[in-house]
N, C-alpha and C positions, 0 to 999 in steps of 0.2 A: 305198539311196535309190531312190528307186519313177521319178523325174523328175528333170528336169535343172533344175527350180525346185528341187526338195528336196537338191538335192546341197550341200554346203558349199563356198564361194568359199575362194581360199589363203588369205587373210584370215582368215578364221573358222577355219579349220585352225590355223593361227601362234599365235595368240589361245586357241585350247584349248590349243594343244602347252604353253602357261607352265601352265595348270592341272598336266597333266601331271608337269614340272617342279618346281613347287615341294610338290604334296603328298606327293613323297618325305620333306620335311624336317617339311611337317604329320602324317604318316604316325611318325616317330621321335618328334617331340613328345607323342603320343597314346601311344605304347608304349614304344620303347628307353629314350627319353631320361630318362622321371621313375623308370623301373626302376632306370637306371644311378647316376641323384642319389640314389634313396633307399638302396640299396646302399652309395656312397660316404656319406653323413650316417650312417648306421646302423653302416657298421664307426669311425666317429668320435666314439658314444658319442651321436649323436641320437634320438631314439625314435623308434617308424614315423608318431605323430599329429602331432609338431614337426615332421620332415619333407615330410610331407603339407601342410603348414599352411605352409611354408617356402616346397612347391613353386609352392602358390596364391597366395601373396603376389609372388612374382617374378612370375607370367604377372599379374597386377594392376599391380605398377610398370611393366612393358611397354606395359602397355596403356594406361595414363595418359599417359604421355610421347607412346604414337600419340595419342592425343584430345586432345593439345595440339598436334600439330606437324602433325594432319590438316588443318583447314581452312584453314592458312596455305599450308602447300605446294597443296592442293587449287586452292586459289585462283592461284597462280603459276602451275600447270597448264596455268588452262586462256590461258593467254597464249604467244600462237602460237607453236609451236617450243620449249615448255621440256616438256613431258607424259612426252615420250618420256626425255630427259636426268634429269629425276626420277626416273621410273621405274628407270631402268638402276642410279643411286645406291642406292637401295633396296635392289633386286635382290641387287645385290653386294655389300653390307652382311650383306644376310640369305647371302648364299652363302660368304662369307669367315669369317662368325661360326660359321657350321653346319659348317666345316672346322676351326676354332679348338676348337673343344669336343674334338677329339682330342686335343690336348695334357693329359699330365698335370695334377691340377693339384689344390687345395683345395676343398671341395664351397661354401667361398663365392663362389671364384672360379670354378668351373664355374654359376653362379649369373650371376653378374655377365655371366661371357661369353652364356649363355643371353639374357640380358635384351638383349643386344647386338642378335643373332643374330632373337630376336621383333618386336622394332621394326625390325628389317630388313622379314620378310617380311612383316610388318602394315602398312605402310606401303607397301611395292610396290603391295597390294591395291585402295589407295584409284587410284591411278593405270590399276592393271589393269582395274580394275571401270568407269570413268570411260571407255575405251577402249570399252565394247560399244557407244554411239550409233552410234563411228567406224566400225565393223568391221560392221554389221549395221543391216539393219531394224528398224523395231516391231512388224511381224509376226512376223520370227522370233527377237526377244530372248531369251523364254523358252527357246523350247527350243536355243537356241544358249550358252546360261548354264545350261540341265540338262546337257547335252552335256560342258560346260567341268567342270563336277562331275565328270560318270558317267565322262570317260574320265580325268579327275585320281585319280580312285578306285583303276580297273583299271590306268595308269599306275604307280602308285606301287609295287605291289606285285611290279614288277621289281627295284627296287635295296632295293626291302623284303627282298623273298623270298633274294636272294641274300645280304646281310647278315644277315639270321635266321641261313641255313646256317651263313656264317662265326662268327657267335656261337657256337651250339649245339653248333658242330663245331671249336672253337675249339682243343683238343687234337690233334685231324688233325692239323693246320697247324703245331705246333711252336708254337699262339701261348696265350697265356692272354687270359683273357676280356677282361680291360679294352685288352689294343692289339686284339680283334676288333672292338672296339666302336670303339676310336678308327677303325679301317681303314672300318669302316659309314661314321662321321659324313663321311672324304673322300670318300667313294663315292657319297655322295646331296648333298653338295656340289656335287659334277662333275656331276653325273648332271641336276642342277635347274639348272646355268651352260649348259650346252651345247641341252639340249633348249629352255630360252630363245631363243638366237642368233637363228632364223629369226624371233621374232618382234621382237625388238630390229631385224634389219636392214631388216626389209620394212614397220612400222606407221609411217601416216602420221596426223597431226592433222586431221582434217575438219571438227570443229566448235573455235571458238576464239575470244576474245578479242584484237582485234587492237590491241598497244601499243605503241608504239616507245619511248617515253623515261619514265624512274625506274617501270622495269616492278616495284621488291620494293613503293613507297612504293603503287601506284595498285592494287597486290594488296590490301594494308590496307583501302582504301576499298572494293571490289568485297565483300571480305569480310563489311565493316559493313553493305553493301547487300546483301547473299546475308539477312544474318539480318534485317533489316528485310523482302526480300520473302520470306519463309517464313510470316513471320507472319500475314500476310492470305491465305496459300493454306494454310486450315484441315487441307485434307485430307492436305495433306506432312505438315505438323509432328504430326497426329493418326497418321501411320503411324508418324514416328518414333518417339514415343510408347510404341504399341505394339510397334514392333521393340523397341525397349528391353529390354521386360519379356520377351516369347516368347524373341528370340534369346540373355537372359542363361541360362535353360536347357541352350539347344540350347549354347551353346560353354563352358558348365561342366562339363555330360555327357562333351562331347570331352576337352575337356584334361585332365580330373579324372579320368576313368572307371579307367584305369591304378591313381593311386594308393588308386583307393574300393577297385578289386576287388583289390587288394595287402593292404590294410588288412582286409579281411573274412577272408582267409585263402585267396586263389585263389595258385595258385604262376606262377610268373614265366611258365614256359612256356605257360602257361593261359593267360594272360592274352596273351602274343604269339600265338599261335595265334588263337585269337578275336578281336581285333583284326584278324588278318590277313584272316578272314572276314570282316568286316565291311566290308574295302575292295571285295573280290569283291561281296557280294551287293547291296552300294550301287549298284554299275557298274549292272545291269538295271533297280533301278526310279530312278533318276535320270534314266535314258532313257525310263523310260515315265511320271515324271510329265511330262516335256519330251512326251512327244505327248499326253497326255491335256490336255494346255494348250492344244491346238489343238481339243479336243472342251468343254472345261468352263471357267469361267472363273478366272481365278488365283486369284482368293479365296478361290474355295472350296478348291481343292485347296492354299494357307497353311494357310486354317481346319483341313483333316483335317490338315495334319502336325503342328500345334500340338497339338490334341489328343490326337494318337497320341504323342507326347512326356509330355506329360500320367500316360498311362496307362504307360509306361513308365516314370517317376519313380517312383511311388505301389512297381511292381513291386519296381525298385531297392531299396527299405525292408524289405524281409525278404531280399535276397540273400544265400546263405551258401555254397551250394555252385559247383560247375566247370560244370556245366548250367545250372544259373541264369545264370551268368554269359555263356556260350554264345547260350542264348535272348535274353537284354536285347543282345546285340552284333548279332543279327540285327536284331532290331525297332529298333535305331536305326540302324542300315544302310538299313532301308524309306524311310525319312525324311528322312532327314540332308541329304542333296546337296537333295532336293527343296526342303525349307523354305528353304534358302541360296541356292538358285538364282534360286526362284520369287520370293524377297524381292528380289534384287537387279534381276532385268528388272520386275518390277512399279515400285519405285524409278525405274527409267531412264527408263519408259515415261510418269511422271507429273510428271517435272521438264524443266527447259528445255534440251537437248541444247546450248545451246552455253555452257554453265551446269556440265557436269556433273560436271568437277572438284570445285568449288566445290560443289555438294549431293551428290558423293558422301566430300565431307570431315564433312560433318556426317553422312553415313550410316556413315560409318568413328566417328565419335563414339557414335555413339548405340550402337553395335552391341560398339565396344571399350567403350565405356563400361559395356553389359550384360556384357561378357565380366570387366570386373574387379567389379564389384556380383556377379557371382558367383561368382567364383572369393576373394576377399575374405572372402564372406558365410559361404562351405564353410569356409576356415581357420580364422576367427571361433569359428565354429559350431561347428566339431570338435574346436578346444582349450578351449572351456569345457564341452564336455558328454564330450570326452573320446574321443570315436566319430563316424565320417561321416556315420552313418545322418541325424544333424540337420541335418547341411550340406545331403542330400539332401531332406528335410522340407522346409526352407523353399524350395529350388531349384524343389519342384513347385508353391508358389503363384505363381511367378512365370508358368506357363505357364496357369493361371487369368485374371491378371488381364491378360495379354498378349492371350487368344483376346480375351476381353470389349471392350478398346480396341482389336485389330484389327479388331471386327468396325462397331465407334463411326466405325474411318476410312474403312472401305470405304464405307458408309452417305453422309459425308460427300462423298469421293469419288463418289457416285453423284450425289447431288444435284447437285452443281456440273456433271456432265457434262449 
């Protein structure tokens, strides 16, 4: 940092350290994890497309239960003194669940525990994300939510990188594969609970709804009024809209990408390898869409990651080889944290800070909601035509009609300012 303005307050440190944190366990989800399911379903007499289709339906029941359970809790939130207490339930949910996967166990009950373990940390998120008003400016939302990305990216790939080894090198160690893999999942358990702490002891509630008496009954009603005022403020519910459609892309890429390039014929280690690049080269442009935020306006720089997703889907459709596969992990590494980041401080920046539980429960809707519309649409898609390549087909019109109504609410957005 060039100044003692651009430096980071312990606040904003504590606040990225949970990015840090939990995309160890986002980090297995995207590689070990759906490796590990489709393995155990495979030696159980499941096929690699039932599997694949198995896997997208669980991160879809996940996600449904967050997009029901979002704008309730959202809304208790933001009622002084409970933000942090939610949170923490979360938290530990998803860190208890991410250690429980170690257990032996039946690929439907490693399923179930999975689904546990997702509505954990999908649900932290909404309280996490809710947190940036408290932690931060409006000046530097952006690039302190690229930050929270870029270094959850290069974070990860400590308890990544050493559970790879133990994997790979699983024979060293006297161990076989599947307790190296159990020893990962306690490893990035521990590793996501503790690099938490600092921010669980130190965040305070800044902005708040102040209720003393039947605080679950007067959450209902603040609820029914969150979605009455969205309605008249065009340019929220038109971004929602659009997040909908762009971000069901971007977090079927994530979750899915594993078992697409499983399914084409990439081998296991390929596929962890490249992944594991992908969290490295995200780290540097996550930090530099977060500065170019301070030169260009967010929109624009949504608008190019939307597109540049776009054109990476289209690529995805003829992938067949270990290079291929290499190149599209890079190219979604350029983008990834950006588009996530830059969607979330644009959000914060446009709704009512002391609100923002409460509209970021409906931005955890809209967002899980695109993440099971896609992850749904790939399973769908795959066991009637039998192949991903159509799950990926349809995935990339959704980043078409995503640019088109972001670009309807920015528009909107402008006019009202």
């Amino acid at each position: 940092m060039n100044s003692s303005k651009d430096r980071l307050t312990k606040l904003e440190k504590y606040w990225i350290l949970y990015d840090i944190g939990n995309s160890a366990f986002i980090m297995l989800i995207s590689t070990i994890i759906p490796i590990y399911f489709k393995n155990i379903a495979q030696a159980n007499g499941v096929s690699a497309s039932d599997s694949t289709a198995y896997w997208g339906y669980s991160i879809s029941i996940a996600t449904v239960i967050v997009a029901i359970l979002g704008p309730i809790c959202g809304t208790l939130a933001d009622t002084r003194g409970y933000k942090k207490p939610l949170f923490a339930l979360f938290m530990m949910l998803g860190v208890l669940g991410c250690a429980a996967l170690a257990v032996p166990m039946p690929w439907i009950a490693f399923l179930t525990v999975f689904i546990i373990a997702k509505v954990g940390i999908s649900s932290s998120f909404i309280f996490y994300d809710a947190m940036l008003p408290d932690i931060t400016t409006d000046e530097r939302m952006d690039s302190i939510s690229s930050m929270g990305y870029a270094w959850g990216y290069i974070g990860s790939c400590v308890p990544f990188t050493i559970s790879l080894l133990l994997i790979l090198n699983a024979g060293s160690f006297s161990l076989t594969t599947s307790t190296a893999t159990g020893i990962a999942f306690i490893l990035n358990a521990l590793w996501w609970f503790f690099v938490s702490l600092p921010l669980l002891k130190n965040y305070k509630q800044t902005y708040y709804v102040e209720v003393e008496k039947h605080v679950i009954k007067k959450s209902f009603r603040r609820l029914a009024s969150v979605i009455k005022d969205i309605k008249p403020h065009r340019e929220i519910f038109a971004f929602l809209i659009a997040f909908f459609f762009y971000i069901d892309g971007v977090y079927t890429i994530i979750e899915m990408a594993t078992s697409y390039g499983k399914d084409v014929g990439i081998s296991d280690n390929q596929l962890l390898y490249a992944l594991l690049l992908t969290q490295v080269v995200a780290f540097p442009f996550a930090l530099l869409f977060g500065r170019l935020s301070k030169s260009f306006r967010t929109e624009k720089l949504i608008s190019i990651c939307i597109a540049g997703y776009f054109a990476i889907a289209l690529f995805a459709l003829q992938l067949n080889h270990a290079w291929e596969f290499w190149f599209l992990a890079v190219c979604v590494a350029m983008f990834q944290g950006a588009v996530q980041a830059l969607s979330r401080s644009y959000f914060a920046k446009i709704i009512p800070k002391e609100k923002s539980s409460e509209y970021f429960g409906f931005f955890d809707i809209f967002g899980k909601g695109a993440s099971f519309a896609g992850t749904l649409t790939m399973g769908i898609a795959t066991q009637v035509f039998n192949t991903s390549r159509a799950g990926v087909a349809v995935i990339s019109i959704m980043f078409v009609i995503g640019f088109i109504l972001f670009r309807r609410a920015v528009a909107l957005n402008t006019a009202r300012s």
